[in-house]
N, C-alpha and C positions, 0 to 999 in steps of 0.2 A: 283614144285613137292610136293606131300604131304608126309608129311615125320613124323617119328616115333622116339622119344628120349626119352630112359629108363633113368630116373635116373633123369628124366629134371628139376625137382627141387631142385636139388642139386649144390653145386660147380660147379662144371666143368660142370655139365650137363646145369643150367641155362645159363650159359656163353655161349654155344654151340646152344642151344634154341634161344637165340640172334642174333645170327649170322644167325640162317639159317631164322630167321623173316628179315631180314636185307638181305640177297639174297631172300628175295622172296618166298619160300615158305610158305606150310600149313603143321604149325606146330602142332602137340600134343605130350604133356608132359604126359609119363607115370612111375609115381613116388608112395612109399607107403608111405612116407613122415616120416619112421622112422629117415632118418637126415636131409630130404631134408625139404624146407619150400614153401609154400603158395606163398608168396609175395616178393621168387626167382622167380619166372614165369612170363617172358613176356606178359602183358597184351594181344596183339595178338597171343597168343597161348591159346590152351586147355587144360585143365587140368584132367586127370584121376589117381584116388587115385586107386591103384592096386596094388598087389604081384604078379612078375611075375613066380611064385611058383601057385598064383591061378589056380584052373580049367575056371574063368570065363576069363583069359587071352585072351583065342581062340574068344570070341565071342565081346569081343571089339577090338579084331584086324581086323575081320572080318565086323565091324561096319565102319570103320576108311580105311581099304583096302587102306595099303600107299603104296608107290612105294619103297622107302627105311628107314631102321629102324639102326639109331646112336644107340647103345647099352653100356650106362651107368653105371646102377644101378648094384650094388654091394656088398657085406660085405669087407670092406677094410682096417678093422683094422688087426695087421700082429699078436697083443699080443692075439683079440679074435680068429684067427686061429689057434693057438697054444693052448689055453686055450680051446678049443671048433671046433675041427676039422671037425665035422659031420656039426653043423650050416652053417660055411666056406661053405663045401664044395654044401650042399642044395639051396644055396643061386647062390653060383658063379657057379656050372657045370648042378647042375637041376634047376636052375632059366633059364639059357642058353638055354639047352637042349625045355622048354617050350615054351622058348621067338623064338627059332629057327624052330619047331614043326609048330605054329602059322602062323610064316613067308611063310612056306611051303604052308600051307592050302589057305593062300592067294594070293601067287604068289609073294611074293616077292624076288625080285631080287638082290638086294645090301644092304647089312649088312655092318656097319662101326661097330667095336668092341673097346672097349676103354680098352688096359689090360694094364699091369705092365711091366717097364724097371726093376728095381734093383732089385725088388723082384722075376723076370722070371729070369733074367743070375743068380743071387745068387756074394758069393766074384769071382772075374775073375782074372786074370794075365794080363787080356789088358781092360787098361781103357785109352781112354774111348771107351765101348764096343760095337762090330759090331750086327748086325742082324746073323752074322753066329757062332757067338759063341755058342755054345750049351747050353740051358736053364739047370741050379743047382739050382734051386730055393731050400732057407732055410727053408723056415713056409709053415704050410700046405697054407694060402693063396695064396703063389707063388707057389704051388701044382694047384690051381686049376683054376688060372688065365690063366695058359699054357695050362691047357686042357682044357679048353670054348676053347682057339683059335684052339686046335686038335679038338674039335666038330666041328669047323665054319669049317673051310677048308676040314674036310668030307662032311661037308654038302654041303657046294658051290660044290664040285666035283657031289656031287650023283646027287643035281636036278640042275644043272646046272645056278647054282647063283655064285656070285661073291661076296668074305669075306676077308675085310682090318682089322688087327689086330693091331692098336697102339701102341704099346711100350711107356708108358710115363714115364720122369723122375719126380722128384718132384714138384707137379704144384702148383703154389701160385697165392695169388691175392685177391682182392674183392670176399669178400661173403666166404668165407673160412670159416670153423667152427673152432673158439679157444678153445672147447672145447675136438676137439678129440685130436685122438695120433698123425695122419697121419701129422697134418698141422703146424708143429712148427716154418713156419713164423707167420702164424694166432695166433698160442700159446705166441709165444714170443711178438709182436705186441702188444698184448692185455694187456699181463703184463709187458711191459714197460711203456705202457700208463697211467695204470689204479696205479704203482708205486710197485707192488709186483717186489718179487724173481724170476728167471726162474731155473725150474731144466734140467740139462743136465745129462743125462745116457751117462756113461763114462768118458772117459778125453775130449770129446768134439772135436778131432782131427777126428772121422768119416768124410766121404766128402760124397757129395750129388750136383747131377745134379737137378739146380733150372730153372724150366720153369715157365715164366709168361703164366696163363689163358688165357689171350688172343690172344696168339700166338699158345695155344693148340687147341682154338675154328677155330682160321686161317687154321690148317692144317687137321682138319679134313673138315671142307669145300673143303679143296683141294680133302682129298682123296674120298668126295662125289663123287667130279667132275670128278676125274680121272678116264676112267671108264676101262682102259687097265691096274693097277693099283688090286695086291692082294696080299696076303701073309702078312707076319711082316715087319711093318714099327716104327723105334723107331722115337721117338718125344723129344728132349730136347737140350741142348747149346754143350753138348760136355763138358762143365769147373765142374772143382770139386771145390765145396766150404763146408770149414769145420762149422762147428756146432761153433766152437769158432769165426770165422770168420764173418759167421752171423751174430750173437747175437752183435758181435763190428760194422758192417756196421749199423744196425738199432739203435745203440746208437750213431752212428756217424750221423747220418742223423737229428735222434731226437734232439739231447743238451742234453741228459740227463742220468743219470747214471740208472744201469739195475744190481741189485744183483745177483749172480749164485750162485748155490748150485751144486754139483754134487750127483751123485746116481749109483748104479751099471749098467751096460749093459743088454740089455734087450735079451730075449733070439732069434733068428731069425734074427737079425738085421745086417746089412751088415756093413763091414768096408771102402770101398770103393766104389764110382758109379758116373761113368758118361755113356753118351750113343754118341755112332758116329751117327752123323745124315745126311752124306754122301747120304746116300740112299734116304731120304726124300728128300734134296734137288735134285738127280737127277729124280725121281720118280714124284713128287711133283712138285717140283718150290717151296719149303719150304725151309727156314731160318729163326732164331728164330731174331725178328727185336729188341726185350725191353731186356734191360742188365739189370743184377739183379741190379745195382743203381740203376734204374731209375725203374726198377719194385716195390723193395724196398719201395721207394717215392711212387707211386702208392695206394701200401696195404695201408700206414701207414695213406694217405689222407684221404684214404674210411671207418678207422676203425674209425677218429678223426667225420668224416662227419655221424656215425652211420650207 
């Protein structure tokens, strides 16, 4: 199938770019490359440098006429949605709105959508949390993650397309940026390595559902495949691991000692999250296969290996 991936030179998005060059199809990567990088891209994939905010969006869609489009790309930091709610919102519901528009014009049929577990529920009473909890999102981001997936699922209703919305928990792994906020395995990794301090916001007892990339690249393959398969589907282990927790598993794995600092609480930011994923596995055929050890191991090889 020829298929379409926002965001494809990103984290998650090259990881996913992989996978579907590894099932077989024709791939193209459509990324603006403000986080995303060059030489994340699968060499059998295409690459287009684009905002899907541009007007010339329509006419490389229409160039490219894929069958189904993974939808990636994002603003995903939770502090610049807070700091800057109009950006957020330009980006994640009329990036959407253009990128779904396009879909239209082409005929496409199946939309995979990559949004947010912790930041869509918000703090919950039930963790770890279902698909039918009602979305509290805190930060204008989890404001507008939830409504791309109210756009998607208007849209698959009116032209008669079919829209899989992801739920992801915290996804880690290879190629992660150490330089944002989002990825503080990648944060922390890098400055264990490299022999700095790591700062933690808070007491470090927040918890956090940790998915390995590779098993978030698996299940969206799945829900390629699936084609009976729509609505919210969350994506992650079910286990809450704290922020103090981590930072002790990657010095246990390493040999070596990791200074902390603490700092205040950041404003948005959830105190508990894990996600039931109940539903992917009956949905899917999904289960998350890499335990954060062994995921763990994983990052820490690929940050030593550059």
């Amino acid at each position: 199938m020829r298929i379409v991936v926002t965001g494809g030179a990103g984290f998650i998005g090259s990881h996913v770019v992989d996978r579907m060059v590894q099932d077989a199809h024709e791939v193209t990567a459509l990324d603006d490359l403000s986080t995303g990088r060059r030489e994340n891209v699968n060499p059998a994939a295409r690459l287009h440098v684009v905002d899907l905010r541009a007007p010339e969006l329509g006419r490389i869609m229409d160039a490219i006429r894929p069958g189904a489009v993974i939808h990636l790309a994002a603003q995903a930091a939770v502090s610049r949605s807070v700091a800057d709610p109009v950006f957020d919102a330009s980006v994640n519901v009329l990036g959407m709105l253009n990128l779904l528009e396009a879909c239209r014009a082409v005929g496409v049929r199946d939309v995979v959508y990559i949004s947010t577990g912790g930041a869509a529920y918000g703090d919950t009473e039930v963790v770890p949390t279902p698909e039918t909890h009602v979305p509290r999102p805190a930060s204008p981001y989890g404001v507008s993650k939830v409504a791309a997936e109210l756009y998607l699922d208007c849209w698959a209703g009116l032209h008669g397309a079919r829209g899989v919305s992801l739920r992801l928990a915290n996804v880690y792994g290879p190629r992660q940026n150490p330089e944002g906020e989002a990825g503080v395995v990648a944060i922390f990794t890098r400055r264990l390595l490299s022999g700095r301090a790591c700062t933690i916001n808070g007491d470090g007892e927040q918890t956090r559902d940790y998915v390995y990339v590779g098993d978030v690249a698996d299940a969206v393959a799945r829900a390629l495949a699936s084609a009976d398969v729509t609505g919210e589907v969350n994506i992650g282990t079910g286990v809450e691991t704290s922020v103090n927790d981590l930072a002790n598993s990657l010095v246990a794995i390493e040999g070596r000692s990791l200074a902390i600092r603490h700092a205040a609480e950041r404003p948005g930011e959830l105190r508990r999250n894990a996600l039931a994923v109940d539903k992917a596995a009956r949905w899917l055929g999904w289960r998350p296969s890499v335990t954060i050890a062994e995921g763990l191991k994983r990052t820490l090889y690929s940050f030593k290996e550059g």
